[in-house]
C-alpha positions as CSV (number, residue, x, y, z in Angstrom):
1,X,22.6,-44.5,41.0
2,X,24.5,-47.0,43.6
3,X,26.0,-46.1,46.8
4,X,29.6,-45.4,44.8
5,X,28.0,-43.9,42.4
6,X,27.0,-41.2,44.4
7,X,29.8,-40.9,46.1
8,X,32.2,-40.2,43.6
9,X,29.4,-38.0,41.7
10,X,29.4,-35.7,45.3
11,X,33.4,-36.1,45.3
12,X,33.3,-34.3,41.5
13,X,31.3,-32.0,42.5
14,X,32.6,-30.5,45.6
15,X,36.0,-30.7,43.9
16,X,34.4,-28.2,40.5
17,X,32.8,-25.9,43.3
18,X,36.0,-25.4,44.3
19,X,36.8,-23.8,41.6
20,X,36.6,-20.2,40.7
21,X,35.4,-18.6,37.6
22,X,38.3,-17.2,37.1
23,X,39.8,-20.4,37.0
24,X,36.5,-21.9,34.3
25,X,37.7,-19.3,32.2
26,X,41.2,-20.0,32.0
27,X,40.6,-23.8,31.4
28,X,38.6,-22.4,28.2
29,X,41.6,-20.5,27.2
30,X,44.0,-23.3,27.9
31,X,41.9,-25.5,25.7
32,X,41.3,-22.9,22.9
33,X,45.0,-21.8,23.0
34,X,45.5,-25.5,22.0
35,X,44.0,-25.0,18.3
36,X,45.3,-21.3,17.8
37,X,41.5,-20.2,18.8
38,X,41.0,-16.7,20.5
39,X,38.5,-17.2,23.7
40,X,35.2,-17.2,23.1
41,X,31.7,-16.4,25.5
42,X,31.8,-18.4,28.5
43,X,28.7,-19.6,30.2
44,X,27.7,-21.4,33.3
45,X,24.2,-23.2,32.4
46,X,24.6,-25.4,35.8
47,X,21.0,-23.7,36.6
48,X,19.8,-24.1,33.3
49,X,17.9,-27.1,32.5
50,X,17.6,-26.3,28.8
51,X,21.4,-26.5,28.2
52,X,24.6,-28.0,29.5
53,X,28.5,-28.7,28.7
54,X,28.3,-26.9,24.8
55,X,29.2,-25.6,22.1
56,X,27.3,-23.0,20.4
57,X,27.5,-20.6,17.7
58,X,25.3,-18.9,15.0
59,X,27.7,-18.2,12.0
60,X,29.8,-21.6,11.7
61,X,32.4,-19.4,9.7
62,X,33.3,-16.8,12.2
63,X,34.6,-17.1,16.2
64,X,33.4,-13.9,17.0
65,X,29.9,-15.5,17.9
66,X,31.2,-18.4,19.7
67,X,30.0,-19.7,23.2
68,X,31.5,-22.6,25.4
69,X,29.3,-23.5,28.1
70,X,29.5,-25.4,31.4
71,X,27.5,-27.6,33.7
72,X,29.3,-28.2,37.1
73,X,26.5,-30.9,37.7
74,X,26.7,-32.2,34.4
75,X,30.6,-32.7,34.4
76,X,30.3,-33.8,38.2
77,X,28.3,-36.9,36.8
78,X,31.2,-37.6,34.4
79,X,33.8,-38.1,36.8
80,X,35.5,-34.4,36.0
81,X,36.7,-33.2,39.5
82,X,39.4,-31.0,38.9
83,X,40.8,-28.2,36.3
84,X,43.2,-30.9,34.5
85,X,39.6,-33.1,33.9
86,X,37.8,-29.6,33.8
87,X,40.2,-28.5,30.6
88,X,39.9,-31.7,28.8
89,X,36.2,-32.0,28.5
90,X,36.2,-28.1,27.6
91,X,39.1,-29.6,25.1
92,X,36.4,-31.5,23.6
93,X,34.0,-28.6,23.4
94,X,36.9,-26.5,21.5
95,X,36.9,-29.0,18.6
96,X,33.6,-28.6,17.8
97,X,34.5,-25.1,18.0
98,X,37.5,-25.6,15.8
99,X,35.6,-27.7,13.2
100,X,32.4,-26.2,13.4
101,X,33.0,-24.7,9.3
102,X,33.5,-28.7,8.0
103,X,31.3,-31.1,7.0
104,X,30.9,-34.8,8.1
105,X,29.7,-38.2,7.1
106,X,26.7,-40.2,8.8
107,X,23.4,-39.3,9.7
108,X,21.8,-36.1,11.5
109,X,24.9,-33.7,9.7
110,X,27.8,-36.3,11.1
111,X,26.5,-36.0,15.0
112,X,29.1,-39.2,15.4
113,X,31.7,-38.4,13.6
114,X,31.6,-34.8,15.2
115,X,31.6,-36.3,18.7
116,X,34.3,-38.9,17.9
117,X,36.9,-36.5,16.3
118,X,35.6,-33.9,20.0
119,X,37.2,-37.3,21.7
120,X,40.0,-38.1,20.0
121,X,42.1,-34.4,19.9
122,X,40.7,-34.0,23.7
123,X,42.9,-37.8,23.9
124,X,45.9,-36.3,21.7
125,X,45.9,-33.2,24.2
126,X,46.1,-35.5,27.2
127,X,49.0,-37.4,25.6
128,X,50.7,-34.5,24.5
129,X,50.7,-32.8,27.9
130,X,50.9,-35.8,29.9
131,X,47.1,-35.3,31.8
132,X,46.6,-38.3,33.7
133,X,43.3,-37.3,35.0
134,X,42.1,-38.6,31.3
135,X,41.4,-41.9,33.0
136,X,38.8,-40.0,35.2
137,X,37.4,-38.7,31.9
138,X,37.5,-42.1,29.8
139,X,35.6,-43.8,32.6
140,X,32.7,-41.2,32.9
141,X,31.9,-40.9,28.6
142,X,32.4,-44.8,28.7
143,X,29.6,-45.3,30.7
144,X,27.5,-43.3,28.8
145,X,24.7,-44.6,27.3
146,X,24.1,-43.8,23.1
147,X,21.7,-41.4,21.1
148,X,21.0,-40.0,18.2
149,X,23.5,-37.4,19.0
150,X,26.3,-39.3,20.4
151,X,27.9,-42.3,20.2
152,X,27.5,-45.1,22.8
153,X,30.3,-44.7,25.6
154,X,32.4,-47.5,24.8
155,X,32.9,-46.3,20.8
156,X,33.7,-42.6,22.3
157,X,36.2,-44.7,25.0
158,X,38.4,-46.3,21.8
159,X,38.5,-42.7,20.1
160,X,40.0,-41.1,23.3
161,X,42.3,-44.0,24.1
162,X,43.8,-44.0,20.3
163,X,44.2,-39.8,20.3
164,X,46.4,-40.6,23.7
165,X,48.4,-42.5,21.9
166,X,49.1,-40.3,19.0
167,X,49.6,-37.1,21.6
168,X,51.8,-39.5,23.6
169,X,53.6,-40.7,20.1
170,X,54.0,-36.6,19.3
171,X,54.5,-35.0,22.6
172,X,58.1,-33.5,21.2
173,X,56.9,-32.5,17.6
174,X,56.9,-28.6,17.4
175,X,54.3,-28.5,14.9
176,X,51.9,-30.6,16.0
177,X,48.8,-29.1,16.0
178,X,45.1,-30.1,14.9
179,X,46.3,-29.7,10.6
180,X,48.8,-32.5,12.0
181,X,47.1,-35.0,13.4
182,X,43.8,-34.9,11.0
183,X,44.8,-37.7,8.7
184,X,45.5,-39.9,11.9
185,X,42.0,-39.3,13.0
186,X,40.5,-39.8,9.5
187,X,42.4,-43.2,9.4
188,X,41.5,-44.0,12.9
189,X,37.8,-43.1,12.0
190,X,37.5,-45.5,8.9
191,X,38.9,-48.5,11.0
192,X,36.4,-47.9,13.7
193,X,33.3,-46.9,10.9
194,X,31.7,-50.7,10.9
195,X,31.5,-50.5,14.2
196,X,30.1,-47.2,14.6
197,X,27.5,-48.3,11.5
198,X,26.6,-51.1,13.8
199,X,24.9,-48.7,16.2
200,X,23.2,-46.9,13.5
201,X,19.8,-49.1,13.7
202,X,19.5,-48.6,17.4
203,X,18.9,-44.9,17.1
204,X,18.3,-43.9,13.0
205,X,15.4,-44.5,10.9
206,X,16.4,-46.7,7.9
207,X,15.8,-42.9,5.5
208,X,17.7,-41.2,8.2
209,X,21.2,-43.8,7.8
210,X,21.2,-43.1,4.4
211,X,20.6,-39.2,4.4
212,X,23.6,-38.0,4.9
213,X,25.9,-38.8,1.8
214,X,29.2,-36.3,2.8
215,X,32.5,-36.9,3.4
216,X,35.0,-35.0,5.3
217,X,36.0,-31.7,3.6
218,X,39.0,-31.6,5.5
């Protein structure tokens, strides 16, 4: 980590200390009260190495289970340094939440696709309510390297950028919601699919690429 690097990183996170819980919690409700979602468990894992910034949940079909957990060190290191960068990334966290019941194409149960569609509704909710800290956001998951989990940075960069442009596109349309914008993503994801594909060998086993045979159910 350079000079800057660290910086900014100490920047973040003084400005997420500043924070109070209080104030965590109501960024989970803003960015559940964007899909219709009731608030879920909150956590702060910051002092638990085993976890970070997640989503969890036992029964995929219920929200009464549901936990959405934060890592002020974690979200430091990603450029999030306020509660308009705080609520998007926990935006992102409330889609998996929100989709957790579907099913998705690509190998390890759709880990890409899962992250990109997480990216592009926490872009649509940034266009939509005019959040210009999103730039913050786009330039900490852009440098991200990829895994076998997610998507390389600059793959999850293009999904955010495009969802800004549909929330942007739809920031006046009373009904849109997530129902409304899923065919846009679904489009969006088959333009972008050769290049995600292109990744696939850098991470997956040739058995593991070709595992995964589902399609969106939704």
């Amino acid at each position: 980590m350079g000079r800057m690097d660290i910086f900014l990183y100490l920047s973040s996170l003084r400005g997420l200390e500043k924070l109070t819980e209080d104030q965590i919690v109501e960024a989970v409700k803003s960015a559940c009260d964007f899909f219709d979602m009731p608030l879920p468990n909150v956590g702060d894992t910051t002092y638990h190495p085993e976890y970070s910034t997640m989503f969890a949940s036992v029964n995929p079909n219920s929200y009464e289970d549901d936990w959405i957990c934060y890592d002020i060190r974690e979200l430091a290191s990603l450029n999030v340094s306020s509660y308009e960068s705080l609520t998007l990334v926990l935006t992102h966290e409330a889609t998996h939440r929100r989709t957790q019941m579907y099913q998705f194409p690509g190998p390890k149960n759709g880990a890409y696709a899962k992250e990109c569609i997480s990216d592009w509704y926490m872009g649509v909710r940034a266009g939509m309510l005019g959040m210009r800290d999103i730039r913050n956001v786009i330039e900490g998951l852009g440098a991200e390297p990829g895994c076998k989990t997610h998507p390389a940075g600059f793959i999850r960069k293009q999904f955010i950028t495009d969802g800004i442009g549909k929330g942007i596109l739809n920031k006046h349309h009373s009904e849109a919601n997530f129902g409304y914008f899923i065919n846009d993503f679904k489009d969006y994801y088959c333009k972008m699919l050769p290049t995600i594909e292109n990744e696939y060998p850098k991470y997956y086993s040739l058995m593991e690429r070709f595992a995964n045979k589902k399609t969106f159910d939704f």
